[in-house]
Structures are given as structure tokens and as C-alpha cells.
C-alpha positions as CSV (number, residue, x, y, z in Angstrom):
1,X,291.2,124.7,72.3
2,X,289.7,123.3,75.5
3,X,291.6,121.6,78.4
4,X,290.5,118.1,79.2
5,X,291.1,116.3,83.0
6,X,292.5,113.1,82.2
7,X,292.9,110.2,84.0
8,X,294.8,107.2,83.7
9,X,296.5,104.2,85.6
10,X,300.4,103.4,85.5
11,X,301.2,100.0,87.2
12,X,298.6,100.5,89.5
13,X,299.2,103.9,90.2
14,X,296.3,106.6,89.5
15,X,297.1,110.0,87.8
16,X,295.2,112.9,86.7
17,X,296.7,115.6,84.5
18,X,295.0,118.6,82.6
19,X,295.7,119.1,78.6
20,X,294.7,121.6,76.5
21,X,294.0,120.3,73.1
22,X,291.5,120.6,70.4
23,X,289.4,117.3,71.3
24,X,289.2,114.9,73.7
25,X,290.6,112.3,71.0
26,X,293.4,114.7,70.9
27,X,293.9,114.7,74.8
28,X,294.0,111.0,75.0
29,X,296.8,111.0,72.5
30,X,298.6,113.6,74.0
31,X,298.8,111.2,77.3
32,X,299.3,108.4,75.4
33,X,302.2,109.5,73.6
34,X,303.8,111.2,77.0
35,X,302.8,107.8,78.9
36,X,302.7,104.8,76.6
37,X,302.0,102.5,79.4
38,X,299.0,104.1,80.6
39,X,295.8,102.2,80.8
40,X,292.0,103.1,81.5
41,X,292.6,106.5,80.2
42,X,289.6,108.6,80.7
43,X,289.1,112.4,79.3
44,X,286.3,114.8,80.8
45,X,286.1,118.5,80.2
46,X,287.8,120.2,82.9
């Protein structure tokens, strides 16, 4: 498991939150699933 910084817009508002998962694939659709209107989701190591 690593944890991931991701980083994502919601109607024009910017957030960042850290997940732990096993990939960044995974990360992205942990957020996606706890945001579905997030856009320009981006995942870096933290």
C-alpha cells in the first residue's frame, strides 16, 4: 500500500486529499467513487 496526493476540481473548487491504496489507478477510483463530480483528477506519490 502506498498513499497517493490527489488532486481534483469540484465546480471550480480545488481539493487535495491523501489515499492509501495499492496503485495510483486505485487512488483515482477511490476519489472518484467518494466524488463523482470531480474533474482533472491528478495522483502523485505523496
Amino acid at each position: 500500500m502506498r498513499t497517493y496526493r490527489v488532486t481534483f476540481h469540484i465546480r471550480g473548487h480545488y481539493y487535495e486529499e491523501h489515499v492509501t491504496c495499492s496503485s495510483s489507478a486505485a487512488a483515482r477510483d477511490a476519489i472518484t467513487a467518494r466524488y463523482p463530480q470531480a474533474t482533472g483528477i491528478t495522483v502523485r506519490t505523496a
